[in-house]
GUDO-452781 format. One record per atom (N, C-alpha, C): x, y, z. Coordinates in steps of 0.1 Angstrom, whole numbers, plus 5000, padded with zeros to 4 digits. Example, Ala and Ser with C-alpha at 12.3 -4.5 7.8 and 13.67 -1.06 7.14 Angstrom:
<nodes>
513249435078;512349555078;513249675078;512849785071;513749895071;512950005079;
</nodes>
This chain:
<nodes>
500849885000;500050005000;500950135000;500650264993;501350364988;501050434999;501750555003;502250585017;500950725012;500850735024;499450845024;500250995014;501051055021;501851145010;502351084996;502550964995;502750944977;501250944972;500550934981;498550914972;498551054968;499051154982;498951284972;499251364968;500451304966;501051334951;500851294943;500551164939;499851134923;498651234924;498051224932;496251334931;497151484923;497551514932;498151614927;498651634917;499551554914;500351514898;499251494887;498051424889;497351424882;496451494878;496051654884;495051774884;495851814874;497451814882;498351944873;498551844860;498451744854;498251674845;497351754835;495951734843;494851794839;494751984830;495452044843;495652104836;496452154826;497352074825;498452114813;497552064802;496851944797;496151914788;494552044786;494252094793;493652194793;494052294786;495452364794;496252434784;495952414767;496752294768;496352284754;495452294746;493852204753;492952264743;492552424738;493052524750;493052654754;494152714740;495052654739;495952674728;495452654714;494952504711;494252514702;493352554695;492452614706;491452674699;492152854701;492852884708;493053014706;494453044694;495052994687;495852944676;494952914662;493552894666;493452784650;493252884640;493653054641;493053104627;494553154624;495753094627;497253124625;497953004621;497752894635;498552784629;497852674629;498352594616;497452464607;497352354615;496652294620;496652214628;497352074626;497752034613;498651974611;499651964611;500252074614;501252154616;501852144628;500652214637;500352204651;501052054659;500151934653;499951814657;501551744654;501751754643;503151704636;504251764650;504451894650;505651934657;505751944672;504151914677;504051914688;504451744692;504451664685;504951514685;506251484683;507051544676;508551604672;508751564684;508651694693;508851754706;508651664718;507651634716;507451524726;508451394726;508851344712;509551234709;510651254714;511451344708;512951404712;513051394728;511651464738;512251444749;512051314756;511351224751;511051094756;512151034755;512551034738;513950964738;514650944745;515351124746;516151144759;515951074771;515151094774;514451014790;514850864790;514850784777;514850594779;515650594766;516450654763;517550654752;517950454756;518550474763;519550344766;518150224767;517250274770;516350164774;515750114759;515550224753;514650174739;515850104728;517150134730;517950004727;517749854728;517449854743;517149704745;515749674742;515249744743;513449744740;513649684725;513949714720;514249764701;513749604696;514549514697;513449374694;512049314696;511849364711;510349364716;509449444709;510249574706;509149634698;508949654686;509749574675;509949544663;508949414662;508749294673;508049194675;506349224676;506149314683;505049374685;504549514674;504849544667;504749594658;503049634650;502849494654;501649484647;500249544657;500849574669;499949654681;500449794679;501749824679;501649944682;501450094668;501749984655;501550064645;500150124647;499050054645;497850114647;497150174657;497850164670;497950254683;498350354681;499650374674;500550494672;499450614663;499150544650;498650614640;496750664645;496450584653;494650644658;495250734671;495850684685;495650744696;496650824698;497750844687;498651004687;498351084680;498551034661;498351074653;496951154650;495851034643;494451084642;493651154656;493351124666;493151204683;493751314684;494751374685;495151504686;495151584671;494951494660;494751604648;493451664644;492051534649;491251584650;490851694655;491351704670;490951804679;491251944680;492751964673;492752054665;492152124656;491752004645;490952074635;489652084641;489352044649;487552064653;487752214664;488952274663;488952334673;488952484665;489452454652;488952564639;487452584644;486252514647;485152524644;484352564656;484852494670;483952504683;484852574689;484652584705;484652684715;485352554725;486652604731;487652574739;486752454751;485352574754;484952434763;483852324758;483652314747;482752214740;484152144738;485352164733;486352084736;486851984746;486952124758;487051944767;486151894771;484551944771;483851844776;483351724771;483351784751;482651634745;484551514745;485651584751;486851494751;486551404764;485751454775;485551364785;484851244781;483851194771;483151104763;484250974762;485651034763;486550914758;486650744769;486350794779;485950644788;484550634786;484050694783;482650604780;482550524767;483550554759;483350534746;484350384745;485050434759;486250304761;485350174768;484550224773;483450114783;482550014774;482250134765;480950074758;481749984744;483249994738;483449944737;484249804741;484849824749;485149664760;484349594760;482949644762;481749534763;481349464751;481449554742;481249544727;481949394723;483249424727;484249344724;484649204731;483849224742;484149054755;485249124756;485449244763;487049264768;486849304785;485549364784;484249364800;483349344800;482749274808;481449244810;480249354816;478849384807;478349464811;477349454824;477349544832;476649524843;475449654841;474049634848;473649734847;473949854853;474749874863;475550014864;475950064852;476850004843;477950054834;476850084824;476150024820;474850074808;474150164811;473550224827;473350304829;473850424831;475250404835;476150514834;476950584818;476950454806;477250494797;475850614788;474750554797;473650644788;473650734796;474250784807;473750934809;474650984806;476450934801;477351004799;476751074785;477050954777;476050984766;475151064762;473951114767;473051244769;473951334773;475351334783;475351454788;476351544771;477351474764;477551474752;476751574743;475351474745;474251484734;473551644737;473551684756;472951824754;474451934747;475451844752;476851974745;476351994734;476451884729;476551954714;475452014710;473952004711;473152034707;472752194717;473952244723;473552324732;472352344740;472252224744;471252244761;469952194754;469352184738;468252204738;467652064727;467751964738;467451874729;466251824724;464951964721;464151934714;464451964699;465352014699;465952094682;467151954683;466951874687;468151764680;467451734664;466451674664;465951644655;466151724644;466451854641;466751954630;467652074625;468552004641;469952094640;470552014634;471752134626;472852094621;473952094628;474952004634;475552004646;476852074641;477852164651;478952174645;479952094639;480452084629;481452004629;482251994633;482952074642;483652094648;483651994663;482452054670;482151914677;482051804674;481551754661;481751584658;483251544655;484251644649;485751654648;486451604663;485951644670;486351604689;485751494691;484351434690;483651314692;483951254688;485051194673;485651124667;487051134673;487651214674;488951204685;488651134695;487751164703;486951104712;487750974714;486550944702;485950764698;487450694694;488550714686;489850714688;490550704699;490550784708;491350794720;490850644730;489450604722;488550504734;490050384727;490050374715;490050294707;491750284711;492450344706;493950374721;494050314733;493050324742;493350294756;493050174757;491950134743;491849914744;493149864744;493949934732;495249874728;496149884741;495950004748;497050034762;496749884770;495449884770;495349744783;496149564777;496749624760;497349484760;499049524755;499549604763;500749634763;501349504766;502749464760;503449354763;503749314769;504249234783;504549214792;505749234791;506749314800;508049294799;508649444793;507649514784;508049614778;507549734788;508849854788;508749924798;507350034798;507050154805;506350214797;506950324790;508050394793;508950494790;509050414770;509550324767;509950264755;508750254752;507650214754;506250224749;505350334746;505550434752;505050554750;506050604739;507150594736;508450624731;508150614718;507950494715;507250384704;506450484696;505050484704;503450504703;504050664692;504450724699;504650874695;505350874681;506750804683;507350754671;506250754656;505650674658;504650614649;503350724646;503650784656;502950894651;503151034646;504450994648;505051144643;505351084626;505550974624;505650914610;504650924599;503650884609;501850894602;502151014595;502151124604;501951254604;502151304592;504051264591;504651324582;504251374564;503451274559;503051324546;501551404547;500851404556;500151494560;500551654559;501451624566;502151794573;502751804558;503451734552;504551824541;503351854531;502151784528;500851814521;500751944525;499851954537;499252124541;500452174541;501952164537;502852294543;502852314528;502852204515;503152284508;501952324497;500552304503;499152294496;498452424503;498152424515;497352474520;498052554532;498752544537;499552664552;500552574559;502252684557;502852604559;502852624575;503952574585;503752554598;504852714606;503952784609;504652894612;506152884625;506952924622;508252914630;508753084637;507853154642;508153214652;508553204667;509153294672;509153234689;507753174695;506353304693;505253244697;505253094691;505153044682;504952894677;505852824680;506852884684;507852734691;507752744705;507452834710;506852864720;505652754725;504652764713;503352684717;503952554716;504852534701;504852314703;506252364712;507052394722;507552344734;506652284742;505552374746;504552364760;504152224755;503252224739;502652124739;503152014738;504751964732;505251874733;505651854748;506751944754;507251884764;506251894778;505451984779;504551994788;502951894789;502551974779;500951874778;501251714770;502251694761;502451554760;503551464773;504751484768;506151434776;505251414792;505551584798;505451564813;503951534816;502851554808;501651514814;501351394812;501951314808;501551154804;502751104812;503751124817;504451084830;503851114839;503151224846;502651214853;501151154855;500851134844;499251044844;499550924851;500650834838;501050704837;501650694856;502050764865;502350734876;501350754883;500550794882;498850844888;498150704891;498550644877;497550514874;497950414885;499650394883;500550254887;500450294905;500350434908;499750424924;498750464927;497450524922;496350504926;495350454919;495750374908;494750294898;494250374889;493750284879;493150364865;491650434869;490950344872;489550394875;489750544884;490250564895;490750684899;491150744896;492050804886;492650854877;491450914868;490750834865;490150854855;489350924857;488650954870;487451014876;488151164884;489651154882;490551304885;490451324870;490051314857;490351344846;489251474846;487851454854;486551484848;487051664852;488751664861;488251834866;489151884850;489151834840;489551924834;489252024822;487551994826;486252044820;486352184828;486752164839;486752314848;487952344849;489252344845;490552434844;489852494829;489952384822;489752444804;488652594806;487352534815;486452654815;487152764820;487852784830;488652884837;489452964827;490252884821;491352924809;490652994802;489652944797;488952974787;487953134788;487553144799;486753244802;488253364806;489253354812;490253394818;491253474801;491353374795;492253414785;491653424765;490353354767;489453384754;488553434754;487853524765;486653554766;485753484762;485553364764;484653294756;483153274770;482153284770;480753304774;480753174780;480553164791;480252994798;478353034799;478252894795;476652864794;476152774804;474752754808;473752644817;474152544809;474252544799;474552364793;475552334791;476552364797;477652324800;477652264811;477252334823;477152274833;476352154835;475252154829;474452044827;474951914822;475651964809;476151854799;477451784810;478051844817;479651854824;478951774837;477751744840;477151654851;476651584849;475951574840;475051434833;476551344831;477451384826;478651284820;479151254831;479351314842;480351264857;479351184865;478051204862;477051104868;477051014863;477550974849;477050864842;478750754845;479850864846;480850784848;481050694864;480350764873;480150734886;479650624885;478550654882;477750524880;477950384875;478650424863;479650334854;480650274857;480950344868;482250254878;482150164886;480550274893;480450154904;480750254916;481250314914;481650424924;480550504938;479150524926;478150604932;477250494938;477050394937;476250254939;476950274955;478750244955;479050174965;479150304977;478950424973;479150494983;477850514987;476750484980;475450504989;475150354997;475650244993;475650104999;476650145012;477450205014;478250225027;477250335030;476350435030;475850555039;474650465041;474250365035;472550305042;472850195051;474050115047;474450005057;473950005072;473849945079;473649965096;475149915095;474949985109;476649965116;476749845127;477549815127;477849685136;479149685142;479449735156;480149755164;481649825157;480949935155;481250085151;481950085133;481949955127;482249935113;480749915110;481149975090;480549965082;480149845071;479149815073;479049705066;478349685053;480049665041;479249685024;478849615019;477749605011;477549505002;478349484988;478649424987;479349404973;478649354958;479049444954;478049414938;478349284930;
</nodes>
């Protein structure tokens, strides 16, 4: 058991996680009418790679056979949950508003749940079906901004379905995370993943640089892929990845939901951007539905109704 101060530090490590990925959405959307998101995505992976390297240089030597053997997992890991996920989100960030960003990005464990089940990779319980449909609705009022009697004959932004497909990718990523190799570190694996995405990238990016907008090289822009490589990729996925290994994924993942509220802060603080009632709404229907989905909300009302029995609580177990 992890010593009461390492618990809070990962907690901690994992807000400030939070909000460095915030940052970024904050970046992307206040960037997308300068720099190409391809552009964006491409050098901010650069960046990240270079410092990973550095980090497991000597390690991804030995790694180097394991991961030439497995190849066949991490190619198409690399190319959906680096590559395609952060380019979408970008580009959907040309079209929507910083916080429709991160909150239809919070959709990504639901989308990871309902797939597992899909798959015989978890078994569904009715919590988890109940918690994937209210995450689901809470999605459904974002995008349709709060009013889901006009679902039926709005036209949605694209920009939001641009993130709901990142989304749905990122779900599709974290299947592949749960069949990581045995034996392979995660420093060389994350090393990998990025690799392969900065590769994807590459005929993309030399496309839009020499078709459509090349990738601007000012201080402000190296400025932004620093942060975003070495900050919101490198250091916020070290400190996720250590979040997990001491206080578990499910926890981790339910510290992910505060970063619907840094992004809002940023966002209101540095874009002027108008916070709405359906945000809030949409940004609670989804954390209800993940609660529930866990298991989480079930077992904390089964410990408040319990009777007590010589001064312990007694749970029932699902």
């Amino acid at each position: 058991m992890p010593s009461r101060r390492t618990v809070i530090l990962a907690v901690l490590g994992t807000l400030f996680a939070c909000l460095l990925w915030s940052g970024n959405f904050i970046i992307a959307r206040g960037a997308h009418d300068w720099m190409p998101p391809i552009g964006f995505a491409f050098w901010r992976w650069v960046v990240a790679f270079v410092v990973l390297y550095a980090l497991c240089c000597r390690e991804m030597r030995a790694a180097w056979p394991r991961l030439l053997a497995n190849a066949r997992l991490l190619i198409p890991m690399g190319i959906v949950g680096v590559a395609l996920f952060n380019t979408l989100v970008y580009v959907g960030a040309r079209y929507t508003t910083a916080h429709h960003i991160a909150l239809i990005a919070t959709t990504a464990p639901v989308w990871t749940l309902l797939l597992a089940g899909c798959l015989g990779l978890e078994t569904f319980t009715r919590g988890k079906v109940i918690g994937v449909a209210f995450a689901l609705l809470g999605a459904v009022v974002i995008l349709c901004h709060g009013s889901l009697a006009q679902l039926a004959s709005m036209t949605l932004n694209k920009g939001d379905v641009l993130v709901l497909l990142g989304s749905f990718c990122w779900a599709l990523y974290s299947l592949g995370v749960k069949k990581k190799p045995a034996g392979l570190g995660q420093l060389p694996f994350l090393t990998a993943l990025v690799g392969v995405g900065v590769l994807a990238l590459l005929p993309l990016y030399l496309y839009e640089s020499l078709f459509i907008m090349p990738a601007p090289f000012t201080l402000r822009a190296l400025g932004i892929y620093l942060y975003a490589g070495a900050a919101a990729s490198a250091a916020a996925w070290l400190l996720w990845n250590h979040s997990i290994a001491v206080i578990g994924a499910m926890e981790s993942t339910l510290l992910y939901y505060s970063m619907p509220v840094f992004t809002s802060i940023l966002a209101i603080l540095l874009l002027d951007e108008p916070f709405e009632l359906y945000h809030v709404k949409g940004f609670a229907l989804i954390l209800l539905g993940i609660l529930i989905g866990s298991g989480r909300l079930s077992n904390t009302a089964a410990r408040a109704l319990s009777p007590k029995k010589r001064g312990t609580h007694k749970v029932c177990s699902q």
